[in-house]
N, CA, C and O of each residue as an XYZ file, in Angstrom:
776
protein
N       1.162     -3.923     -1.293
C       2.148     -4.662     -0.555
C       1.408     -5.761      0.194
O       0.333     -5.476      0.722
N       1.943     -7.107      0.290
C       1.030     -7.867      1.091
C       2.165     -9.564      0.955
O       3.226     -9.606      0.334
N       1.642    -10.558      1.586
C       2.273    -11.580      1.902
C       1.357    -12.222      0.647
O       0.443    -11.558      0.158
N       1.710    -13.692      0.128
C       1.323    -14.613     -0.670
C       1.469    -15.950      0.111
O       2.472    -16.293      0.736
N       0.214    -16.708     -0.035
C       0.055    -17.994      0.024
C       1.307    -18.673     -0.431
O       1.703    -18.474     -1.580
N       2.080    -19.604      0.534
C       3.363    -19.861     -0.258
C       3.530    -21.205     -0.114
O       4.371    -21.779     -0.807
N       2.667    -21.974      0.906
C       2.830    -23.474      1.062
C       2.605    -24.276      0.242
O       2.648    -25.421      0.691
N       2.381    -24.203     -0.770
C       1.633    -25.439     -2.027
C       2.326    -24.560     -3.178
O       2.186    -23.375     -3.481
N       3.464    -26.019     -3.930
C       3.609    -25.143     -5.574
C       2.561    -24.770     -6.494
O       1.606    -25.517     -6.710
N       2.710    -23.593     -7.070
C       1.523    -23.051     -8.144
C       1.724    -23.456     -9.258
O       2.854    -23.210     -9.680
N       0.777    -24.223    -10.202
C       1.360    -25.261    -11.319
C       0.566    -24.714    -12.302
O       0.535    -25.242    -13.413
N      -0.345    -23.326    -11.950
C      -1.350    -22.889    -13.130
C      -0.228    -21.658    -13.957
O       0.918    -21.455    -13.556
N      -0.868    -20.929    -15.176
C      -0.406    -20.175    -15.854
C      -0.909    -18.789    -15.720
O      -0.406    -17.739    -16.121
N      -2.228    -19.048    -14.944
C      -2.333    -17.331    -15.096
C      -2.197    -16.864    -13.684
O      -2.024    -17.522    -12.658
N      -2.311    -15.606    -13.862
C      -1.987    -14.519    -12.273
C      -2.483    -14.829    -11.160
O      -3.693    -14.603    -11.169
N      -1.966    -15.418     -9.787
C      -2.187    -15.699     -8.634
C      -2.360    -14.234     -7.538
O      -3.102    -14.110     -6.564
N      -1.503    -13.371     -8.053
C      -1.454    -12.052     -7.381
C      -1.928    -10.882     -7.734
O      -1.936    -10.363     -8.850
N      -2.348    -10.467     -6.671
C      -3.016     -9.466     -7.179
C      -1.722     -8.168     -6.217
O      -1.414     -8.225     -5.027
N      -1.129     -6.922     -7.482
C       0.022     -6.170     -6.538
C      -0.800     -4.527     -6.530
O      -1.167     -3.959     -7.558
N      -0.993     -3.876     -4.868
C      -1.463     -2.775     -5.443
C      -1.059     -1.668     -5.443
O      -0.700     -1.278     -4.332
N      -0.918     -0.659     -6.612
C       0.051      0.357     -6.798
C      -0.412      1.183     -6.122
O       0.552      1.887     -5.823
N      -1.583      1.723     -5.504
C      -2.160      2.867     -5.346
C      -2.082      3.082     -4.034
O      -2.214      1.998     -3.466
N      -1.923      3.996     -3.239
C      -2.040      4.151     -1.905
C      -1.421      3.405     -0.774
O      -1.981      3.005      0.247
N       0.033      3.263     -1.180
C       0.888      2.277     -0.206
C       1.598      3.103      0.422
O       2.190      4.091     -0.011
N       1.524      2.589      1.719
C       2.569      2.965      2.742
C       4.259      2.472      2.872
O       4.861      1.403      2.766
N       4.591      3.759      3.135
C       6.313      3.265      2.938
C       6.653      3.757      1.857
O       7.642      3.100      1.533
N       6.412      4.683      0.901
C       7.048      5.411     -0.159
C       7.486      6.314      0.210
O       6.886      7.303      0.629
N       8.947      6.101      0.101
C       9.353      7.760      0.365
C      10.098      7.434      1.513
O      11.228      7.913      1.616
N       9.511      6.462      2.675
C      10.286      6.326      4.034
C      11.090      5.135      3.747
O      12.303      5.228      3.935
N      10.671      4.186      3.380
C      11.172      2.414      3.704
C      11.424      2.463      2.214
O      12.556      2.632      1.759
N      10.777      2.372      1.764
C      10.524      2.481     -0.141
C      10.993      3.525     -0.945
O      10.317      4.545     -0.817
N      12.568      3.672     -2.273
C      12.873      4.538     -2.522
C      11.772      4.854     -3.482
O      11.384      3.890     -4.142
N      11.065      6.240     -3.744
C      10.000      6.584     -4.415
C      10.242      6.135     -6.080
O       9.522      5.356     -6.704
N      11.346      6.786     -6.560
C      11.999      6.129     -7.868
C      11.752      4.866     -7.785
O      10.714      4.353     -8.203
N      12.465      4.400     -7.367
C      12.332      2.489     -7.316
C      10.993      2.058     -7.328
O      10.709      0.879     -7.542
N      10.093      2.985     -7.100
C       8.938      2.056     -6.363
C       7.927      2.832     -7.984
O       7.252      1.963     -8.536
N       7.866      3.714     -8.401
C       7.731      4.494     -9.418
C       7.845      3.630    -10.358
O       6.854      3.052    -10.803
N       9.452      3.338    -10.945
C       9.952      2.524    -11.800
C       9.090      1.276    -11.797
O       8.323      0.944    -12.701
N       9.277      0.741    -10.857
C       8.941     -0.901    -10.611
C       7.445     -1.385    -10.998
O       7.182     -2.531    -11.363
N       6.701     -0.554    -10.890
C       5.340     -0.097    -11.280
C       4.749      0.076    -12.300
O       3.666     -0.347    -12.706
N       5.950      1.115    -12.981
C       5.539      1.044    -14.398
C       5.994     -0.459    -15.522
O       5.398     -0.816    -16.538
N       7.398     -1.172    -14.793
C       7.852     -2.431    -15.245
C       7.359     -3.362    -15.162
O       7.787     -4.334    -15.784
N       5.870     -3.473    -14.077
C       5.202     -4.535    -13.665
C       3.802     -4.648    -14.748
O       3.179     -5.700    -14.888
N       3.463     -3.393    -15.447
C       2.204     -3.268    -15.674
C       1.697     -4.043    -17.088
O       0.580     -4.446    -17.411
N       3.009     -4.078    -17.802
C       2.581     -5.133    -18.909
C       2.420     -6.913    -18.685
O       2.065     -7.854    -19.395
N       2.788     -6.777    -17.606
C       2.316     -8.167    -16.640
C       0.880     -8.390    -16.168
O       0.391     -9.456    -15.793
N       0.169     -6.947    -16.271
C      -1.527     -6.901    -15.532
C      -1.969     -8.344    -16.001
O      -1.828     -8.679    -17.177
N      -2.454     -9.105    -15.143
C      -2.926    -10.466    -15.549
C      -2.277    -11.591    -15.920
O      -2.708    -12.744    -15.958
N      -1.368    -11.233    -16.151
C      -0.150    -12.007    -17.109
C       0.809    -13.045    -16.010
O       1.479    -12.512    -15.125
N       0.786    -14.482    -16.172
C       1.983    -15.048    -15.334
C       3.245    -14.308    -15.667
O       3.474    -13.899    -16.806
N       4.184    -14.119    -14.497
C       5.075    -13.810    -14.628
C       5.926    -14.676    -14.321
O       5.885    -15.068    -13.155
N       7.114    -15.345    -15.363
C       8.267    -16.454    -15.065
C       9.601    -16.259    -14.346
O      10.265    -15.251    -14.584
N       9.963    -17.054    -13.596
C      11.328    -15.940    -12.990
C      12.265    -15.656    -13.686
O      13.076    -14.851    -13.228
N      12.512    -16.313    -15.253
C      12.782    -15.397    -16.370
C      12.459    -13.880    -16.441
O      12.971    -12.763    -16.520
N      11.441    -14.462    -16.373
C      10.467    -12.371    -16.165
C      11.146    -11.439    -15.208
O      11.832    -10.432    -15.382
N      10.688    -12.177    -13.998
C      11.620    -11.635    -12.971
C      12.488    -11.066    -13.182
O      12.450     -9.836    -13.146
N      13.374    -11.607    -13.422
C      15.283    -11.502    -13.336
C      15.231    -10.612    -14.951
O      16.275    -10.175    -15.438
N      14.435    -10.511    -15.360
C      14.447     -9.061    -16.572
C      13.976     -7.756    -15.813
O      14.469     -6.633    -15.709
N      12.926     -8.296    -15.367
C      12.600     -6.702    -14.961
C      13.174     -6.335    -13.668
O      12.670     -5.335    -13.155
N      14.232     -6.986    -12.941
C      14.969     -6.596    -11.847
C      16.102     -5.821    -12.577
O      16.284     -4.620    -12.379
N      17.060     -6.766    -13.664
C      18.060     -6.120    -14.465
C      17.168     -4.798    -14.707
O      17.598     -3.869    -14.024
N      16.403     -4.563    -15.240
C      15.673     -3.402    -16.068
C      15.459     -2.587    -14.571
O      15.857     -1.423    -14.530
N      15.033     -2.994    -13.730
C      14.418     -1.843    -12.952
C      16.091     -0.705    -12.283
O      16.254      0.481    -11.996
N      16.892     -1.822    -12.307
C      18.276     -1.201    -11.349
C      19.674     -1.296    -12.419
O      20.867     -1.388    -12.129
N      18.768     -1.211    -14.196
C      19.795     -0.570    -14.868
C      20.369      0.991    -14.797
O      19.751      1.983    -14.412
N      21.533      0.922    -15.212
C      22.308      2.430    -15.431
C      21.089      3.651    -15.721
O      20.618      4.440    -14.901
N      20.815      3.525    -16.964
C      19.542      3.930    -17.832
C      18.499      4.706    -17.051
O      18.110      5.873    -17.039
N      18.185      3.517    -16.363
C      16.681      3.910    -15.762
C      17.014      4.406    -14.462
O      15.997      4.696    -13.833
N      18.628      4.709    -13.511
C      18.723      5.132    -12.209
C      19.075      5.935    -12.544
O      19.387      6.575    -11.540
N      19.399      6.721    -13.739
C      20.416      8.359    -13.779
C      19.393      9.157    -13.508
O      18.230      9.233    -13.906
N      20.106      9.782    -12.691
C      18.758     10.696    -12.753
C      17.895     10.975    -11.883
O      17.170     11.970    -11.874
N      17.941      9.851    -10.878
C      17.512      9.472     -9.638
C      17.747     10.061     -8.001
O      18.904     10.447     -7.835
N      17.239     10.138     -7.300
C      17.974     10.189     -6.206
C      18.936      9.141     -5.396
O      19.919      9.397     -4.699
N      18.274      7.743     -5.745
C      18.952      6.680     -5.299
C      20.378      6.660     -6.116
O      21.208      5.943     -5.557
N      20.827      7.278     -7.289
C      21.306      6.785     -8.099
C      22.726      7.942     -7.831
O      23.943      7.887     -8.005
N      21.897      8.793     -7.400
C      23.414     10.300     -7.038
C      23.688      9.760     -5.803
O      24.719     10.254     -5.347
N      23.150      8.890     -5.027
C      23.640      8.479     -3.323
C      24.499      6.634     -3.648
O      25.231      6.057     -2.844
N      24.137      6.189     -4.840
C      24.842      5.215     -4.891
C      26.092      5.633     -5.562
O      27.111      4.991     -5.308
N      26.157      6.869     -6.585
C      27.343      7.053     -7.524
C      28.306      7.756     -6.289
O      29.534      7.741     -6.369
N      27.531      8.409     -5.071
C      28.599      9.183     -4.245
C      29.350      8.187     -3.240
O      30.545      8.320     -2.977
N      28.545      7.182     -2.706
C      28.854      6.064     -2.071
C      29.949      5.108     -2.945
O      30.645      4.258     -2.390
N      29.975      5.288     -3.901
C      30.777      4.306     -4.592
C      32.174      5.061     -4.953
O      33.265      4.506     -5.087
N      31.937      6.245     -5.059
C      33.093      7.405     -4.959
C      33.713      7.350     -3.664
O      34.813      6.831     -3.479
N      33.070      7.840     -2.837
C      33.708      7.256     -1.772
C      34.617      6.331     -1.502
O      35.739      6.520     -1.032
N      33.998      5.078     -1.878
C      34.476      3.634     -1.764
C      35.572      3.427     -2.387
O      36.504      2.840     -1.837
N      35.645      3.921     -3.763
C      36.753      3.889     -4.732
C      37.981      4.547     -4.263
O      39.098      4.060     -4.088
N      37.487      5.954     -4.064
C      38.595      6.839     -3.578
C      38.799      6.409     -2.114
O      39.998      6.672     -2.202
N      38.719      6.121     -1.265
C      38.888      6.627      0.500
C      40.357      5.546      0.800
O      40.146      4.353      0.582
N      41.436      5.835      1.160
C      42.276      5.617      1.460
C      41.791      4.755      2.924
O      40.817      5.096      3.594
N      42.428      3.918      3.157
C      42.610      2.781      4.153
C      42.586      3.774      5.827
O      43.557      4.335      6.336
N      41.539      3.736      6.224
C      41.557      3.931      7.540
C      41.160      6.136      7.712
O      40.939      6.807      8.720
N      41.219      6.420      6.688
C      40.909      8.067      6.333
C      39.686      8.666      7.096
O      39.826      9.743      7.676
N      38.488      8.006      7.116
C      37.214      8.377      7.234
C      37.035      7.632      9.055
O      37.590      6.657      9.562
N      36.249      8.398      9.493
C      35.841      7.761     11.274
C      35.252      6.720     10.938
O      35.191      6.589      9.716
N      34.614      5.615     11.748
C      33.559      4.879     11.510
C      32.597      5.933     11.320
O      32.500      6.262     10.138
N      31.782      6.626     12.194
C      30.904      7.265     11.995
C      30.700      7.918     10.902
O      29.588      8.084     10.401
N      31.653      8.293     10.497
C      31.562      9.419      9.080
C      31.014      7.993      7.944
O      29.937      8.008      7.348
N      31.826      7.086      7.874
C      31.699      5.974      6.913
C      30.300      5.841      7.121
O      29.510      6.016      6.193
N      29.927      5.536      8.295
C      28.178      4.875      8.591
C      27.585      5.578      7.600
O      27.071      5.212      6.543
N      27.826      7.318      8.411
C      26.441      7.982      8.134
C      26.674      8.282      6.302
O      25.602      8.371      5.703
N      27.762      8.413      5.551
C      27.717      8.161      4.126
C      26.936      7.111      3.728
O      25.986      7.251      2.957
N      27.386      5.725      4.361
C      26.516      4.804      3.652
C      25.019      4.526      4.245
O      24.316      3.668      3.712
N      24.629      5.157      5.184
C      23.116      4.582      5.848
C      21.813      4.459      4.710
O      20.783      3.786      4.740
N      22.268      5.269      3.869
C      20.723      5.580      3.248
C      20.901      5.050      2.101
O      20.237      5.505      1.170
N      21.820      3.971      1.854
C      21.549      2.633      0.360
C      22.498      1.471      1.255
O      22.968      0.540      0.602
N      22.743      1.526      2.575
C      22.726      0.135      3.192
C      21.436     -0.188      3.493
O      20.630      0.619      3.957
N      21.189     -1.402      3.236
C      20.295     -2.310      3.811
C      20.761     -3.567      4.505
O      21.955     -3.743      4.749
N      19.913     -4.363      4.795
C      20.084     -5.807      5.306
C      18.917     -6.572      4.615
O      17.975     -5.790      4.482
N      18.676     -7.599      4.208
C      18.130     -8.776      4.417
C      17.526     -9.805      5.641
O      18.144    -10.834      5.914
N      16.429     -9.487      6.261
C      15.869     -9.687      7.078
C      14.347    -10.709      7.101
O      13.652    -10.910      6.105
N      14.122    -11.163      8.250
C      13.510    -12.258      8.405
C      12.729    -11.433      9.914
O      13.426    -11.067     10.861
N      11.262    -11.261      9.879
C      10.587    -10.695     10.949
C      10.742    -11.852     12.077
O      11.069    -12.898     11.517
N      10.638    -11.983     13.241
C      10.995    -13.421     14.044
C       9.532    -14.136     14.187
O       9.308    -15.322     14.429
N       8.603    -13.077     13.968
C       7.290    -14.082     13.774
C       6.962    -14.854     12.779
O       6.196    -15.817     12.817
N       7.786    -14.256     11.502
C       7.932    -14.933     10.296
C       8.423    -16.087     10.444
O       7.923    -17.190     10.227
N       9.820    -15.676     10.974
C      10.734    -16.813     11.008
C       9.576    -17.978     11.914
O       9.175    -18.937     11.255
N       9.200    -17.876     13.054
C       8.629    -18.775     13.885
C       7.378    -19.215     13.400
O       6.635    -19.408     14.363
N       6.709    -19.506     12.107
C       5.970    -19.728     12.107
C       6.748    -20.905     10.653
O       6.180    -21.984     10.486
N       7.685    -20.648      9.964
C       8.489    -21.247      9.345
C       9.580    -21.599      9.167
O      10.385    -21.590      8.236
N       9.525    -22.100     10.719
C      10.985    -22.945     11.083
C      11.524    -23.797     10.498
O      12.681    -23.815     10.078
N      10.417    -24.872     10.395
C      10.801    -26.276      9.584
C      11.145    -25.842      8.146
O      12.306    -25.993      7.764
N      10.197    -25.301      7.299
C      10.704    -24.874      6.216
C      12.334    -24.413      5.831
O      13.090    -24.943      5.016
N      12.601    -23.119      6.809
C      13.598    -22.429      6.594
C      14.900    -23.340      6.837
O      15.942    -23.300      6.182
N      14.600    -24.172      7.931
C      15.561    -25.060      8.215
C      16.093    -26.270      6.729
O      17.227    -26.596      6.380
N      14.887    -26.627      6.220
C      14.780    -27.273      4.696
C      15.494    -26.520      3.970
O      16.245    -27.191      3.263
N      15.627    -25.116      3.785
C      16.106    -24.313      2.937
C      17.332    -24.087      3.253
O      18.149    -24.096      2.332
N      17.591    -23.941      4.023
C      19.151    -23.615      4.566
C      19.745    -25.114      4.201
O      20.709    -25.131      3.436
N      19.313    -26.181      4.620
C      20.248    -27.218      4.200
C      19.993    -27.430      2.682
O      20.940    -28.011      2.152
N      19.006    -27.132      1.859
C      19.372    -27.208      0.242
C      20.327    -25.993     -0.007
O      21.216    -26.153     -0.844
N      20.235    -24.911      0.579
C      21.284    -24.475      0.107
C      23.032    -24.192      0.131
O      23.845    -23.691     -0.645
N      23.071    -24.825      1.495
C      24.088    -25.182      2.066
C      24.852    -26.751      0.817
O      25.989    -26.662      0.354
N      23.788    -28.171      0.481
C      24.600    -28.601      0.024
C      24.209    -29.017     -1.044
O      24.922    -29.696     -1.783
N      22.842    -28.637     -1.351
C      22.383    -29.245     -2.528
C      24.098    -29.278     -3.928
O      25.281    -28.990     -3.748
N      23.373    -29.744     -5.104
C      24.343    -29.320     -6.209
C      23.012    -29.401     -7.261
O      23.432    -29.302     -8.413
N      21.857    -29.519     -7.228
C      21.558    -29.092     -8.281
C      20.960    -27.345     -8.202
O      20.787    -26.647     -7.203
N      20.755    -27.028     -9.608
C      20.985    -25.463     -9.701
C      19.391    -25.201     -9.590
O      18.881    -24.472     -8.739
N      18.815    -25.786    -10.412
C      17.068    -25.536     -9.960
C      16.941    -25.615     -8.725
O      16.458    -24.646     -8.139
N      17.291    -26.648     -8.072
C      16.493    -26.792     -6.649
C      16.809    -25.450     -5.853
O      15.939    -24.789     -5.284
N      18.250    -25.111     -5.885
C      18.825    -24.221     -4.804
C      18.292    -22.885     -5.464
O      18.505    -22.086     -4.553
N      17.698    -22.123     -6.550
C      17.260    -21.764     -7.528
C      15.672    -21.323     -6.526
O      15.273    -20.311     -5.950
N      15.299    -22.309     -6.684
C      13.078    -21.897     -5.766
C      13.560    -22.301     -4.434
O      12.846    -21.939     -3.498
N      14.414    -22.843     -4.204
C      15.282    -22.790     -2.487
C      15.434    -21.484     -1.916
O      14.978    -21.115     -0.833
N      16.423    -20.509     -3.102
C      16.351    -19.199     -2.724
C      14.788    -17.828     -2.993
O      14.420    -16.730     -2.576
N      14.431    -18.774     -3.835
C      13.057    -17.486     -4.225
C      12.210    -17.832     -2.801
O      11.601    -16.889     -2.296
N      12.150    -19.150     -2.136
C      11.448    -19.573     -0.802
C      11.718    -18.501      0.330
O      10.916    -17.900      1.044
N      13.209    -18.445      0.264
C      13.180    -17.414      1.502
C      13.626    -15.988      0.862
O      14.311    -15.203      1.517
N      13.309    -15.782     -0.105
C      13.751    -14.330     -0.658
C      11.685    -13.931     -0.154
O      11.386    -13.032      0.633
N      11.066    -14.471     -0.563
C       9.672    -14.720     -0.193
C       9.456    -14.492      1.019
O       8.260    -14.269      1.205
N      10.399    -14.420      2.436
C      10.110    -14.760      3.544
C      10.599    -13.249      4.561
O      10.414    -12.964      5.744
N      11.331    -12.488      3.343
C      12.733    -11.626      3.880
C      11.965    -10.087      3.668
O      11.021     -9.900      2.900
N      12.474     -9.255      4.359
C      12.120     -8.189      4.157
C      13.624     -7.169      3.739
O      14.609     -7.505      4.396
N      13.838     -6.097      2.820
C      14.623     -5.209      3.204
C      14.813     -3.906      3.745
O      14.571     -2.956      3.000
N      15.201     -3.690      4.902
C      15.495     -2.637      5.340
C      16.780     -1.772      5.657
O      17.838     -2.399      5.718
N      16.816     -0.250      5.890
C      17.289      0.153      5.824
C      18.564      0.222      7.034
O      18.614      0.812      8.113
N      19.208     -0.360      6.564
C      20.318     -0.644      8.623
C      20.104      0.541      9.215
O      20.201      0.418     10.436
N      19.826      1.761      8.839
C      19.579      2.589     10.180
C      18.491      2.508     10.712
O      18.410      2.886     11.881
N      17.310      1.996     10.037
C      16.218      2.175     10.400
C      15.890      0.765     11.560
O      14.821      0.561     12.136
N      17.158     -0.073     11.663
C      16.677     -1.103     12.538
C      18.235     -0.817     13.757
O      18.988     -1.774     13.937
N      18.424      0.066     14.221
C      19.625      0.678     15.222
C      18.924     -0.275     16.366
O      19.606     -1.104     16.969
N      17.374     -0.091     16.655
C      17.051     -0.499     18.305
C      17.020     -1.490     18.226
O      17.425     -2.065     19.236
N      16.491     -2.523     16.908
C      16.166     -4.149     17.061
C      17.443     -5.092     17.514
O      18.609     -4.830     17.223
N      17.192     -5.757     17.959
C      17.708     -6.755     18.178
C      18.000     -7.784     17.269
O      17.135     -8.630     17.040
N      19.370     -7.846     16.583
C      19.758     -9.260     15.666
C      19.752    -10.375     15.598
O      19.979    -10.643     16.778
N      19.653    -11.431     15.039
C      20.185    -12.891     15.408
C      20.511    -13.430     13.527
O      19.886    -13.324     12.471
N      21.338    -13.795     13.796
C      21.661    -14.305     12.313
C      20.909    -15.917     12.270
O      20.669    -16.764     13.130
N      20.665    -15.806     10.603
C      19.288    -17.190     10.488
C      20.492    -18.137      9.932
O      20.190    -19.326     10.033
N      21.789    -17.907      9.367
C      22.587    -19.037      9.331
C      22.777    -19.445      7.735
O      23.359    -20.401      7.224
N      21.941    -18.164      7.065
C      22.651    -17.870      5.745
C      23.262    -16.653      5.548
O      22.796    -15.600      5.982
N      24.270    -16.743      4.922
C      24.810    -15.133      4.842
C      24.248    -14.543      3.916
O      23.911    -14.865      2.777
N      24.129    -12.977      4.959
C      23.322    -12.079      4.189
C      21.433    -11.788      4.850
O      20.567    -10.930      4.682
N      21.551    -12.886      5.508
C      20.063    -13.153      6.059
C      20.064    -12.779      7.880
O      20.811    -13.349      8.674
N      19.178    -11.843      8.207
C      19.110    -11.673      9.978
C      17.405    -12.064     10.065
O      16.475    -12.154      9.263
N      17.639    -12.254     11.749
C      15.997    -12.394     12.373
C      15.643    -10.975     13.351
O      16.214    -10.531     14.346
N      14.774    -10.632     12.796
C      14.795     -9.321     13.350
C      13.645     -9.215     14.994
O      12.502     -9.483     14.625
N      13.657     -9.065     15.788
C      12.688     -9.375     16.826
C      11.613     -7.970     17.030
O      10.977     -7.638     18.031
N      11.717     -7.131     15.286
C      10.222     -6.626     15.617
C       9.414     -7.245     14.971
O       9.644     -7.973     14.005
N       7.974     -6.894     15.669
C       7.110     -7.332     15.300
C       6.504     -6.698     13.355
O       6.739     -5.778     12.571
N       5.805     -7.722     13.430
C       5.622     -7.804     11.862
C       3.889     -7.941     11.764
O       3.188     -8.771     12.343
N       3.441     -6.802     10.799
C       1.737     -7.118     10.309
C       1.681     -7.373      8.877
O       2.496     -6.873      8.102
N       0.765     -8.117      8.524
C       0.461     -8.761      7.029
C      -0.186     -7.437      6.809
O      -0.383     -7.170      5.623
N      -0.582     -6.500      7.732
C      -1.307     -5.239      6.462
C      -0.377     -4.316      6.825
O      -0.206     -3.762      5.739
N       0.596     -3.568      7.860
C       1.698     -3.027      7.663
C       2.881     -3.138      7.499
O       3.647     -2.199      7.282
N       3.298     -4.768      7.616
C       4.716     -5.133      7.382
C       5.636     -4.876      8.694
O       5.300     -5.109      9.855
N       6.728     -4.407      8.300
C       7.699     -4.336      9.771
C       7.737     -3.238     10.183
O       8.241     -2.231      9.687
N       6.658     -3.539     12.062
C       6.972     -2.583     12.733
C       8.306     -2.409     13.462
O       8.639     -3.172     14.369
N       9.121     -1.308     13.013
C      10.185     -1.611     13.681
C      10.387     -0.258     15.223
O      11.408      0.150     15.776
N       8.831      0.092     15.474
C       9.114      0.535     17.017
C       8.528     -0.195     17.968
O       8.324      0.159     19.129
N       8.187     -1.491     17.340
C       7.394     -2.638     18.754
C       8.233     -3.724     18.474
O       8.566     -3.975     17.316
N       8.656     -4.485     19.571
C       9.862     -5.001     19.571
C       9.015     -6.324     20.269
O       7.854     -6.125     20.627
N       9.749     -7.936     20.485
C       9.532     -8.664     20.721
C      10.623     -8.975     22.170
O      11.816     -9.250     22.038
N      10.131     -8.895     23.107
C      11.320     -9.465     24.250
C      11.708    -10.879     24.486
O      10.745    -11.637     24.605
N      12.481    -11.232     24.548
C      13.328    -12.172     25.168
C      13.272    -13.620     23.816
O      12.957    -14.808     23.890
N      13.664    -12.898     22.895
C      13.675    -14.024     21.665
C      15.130    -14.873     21.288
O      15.141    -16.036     20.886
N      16.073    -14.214     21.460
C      17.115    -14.444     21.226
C      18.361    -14.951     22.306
O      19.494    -15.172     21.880
């Protein structure tokens, strides 16, 4: 797990990244183990290999096909969640009951605020290509820019942080703190950001 050099386009063909499977933190807690299992084994005929966001967008379809989630744990908590969803009559279930069904395959889309503050100008660039651009490439590495920038977590797992929406939907600023070798701490918090 780790951040990538992201300021300068990469115009070469072979592998810029190096991803490492072995001994990562967050499997099992932050990281569904399946998913992270799967994703691993989908990445490996890539060893060395550029990967195109053609590539990408195959081995995402592939990683969170039917196929490859039966079977899963993520996959009996999304089929029960969606049962739910299908069946539950208008107003039937508490909030609470609803939450705690969906907590453990809700997420959010998130932005650490040190992240965010260190790529203001950028993000601000990005939000207005995607707000009005019209061509499809641009808005296209517009979105891989801040998909690059975002973390996902689990909405229960961020109850204490503090929100601020970045002004795309779907996207928050989260005010914990964030490490390039552990990622988001979400029990050290940032005061008075928002």
């Amino acid at each position: 797990m780790g951040r990538v050099y992201r300021n300068r386009e990469y115009v070469h063909k072979e592998a810029n990244v190096f991803i490492f499977t072995e001994d990562c933190s967050g499997i099992g807690r932050i990281y569904d183990k399946d998913i992270f299992e799967s994703s691993k084994s989908l990445i490996k005929e890539f060893n060395g290999k550029y990967i195109s966001e053609k590539d990408k967008i195959e081995i995402v379809k592939e990683l969170y096909s039917e196929d490859r989630l039966k079977g899963t744990r993520y996959w009996d908590e999304f089929k029960k969640a969606l049962d739910i969803l299908e069946n539950i009559k208008e107003y039937e279930l508490e909030r609470n009951e609803a939450h705690s069904i969906m907590r453990e395959i809700n997420t959010i889309k998130a932005i650490p605020f040190e992240i965010y503050e260190n790529h203001h100008e950028e993000l601000e660039k990005i939000i207005e290509i995607l707000k009005t651009s019209k061509d499809k490439e641009e808005k296209l590495q517009a979105e891989v820019l801040v998909n690059d920038l975002t973390v996902d977590v689990p909405f229960w797992k961020i109850k204490n942080c503090s929100i601020s929406q970045l002004g795309l939907k779907g996207i928050s600023i989260l005010n914990c703190k964030y490490s390039p070798e552990e990622g988001l701490l979400l029990d050290e918090f940032l005061d008075n950001i928002f």
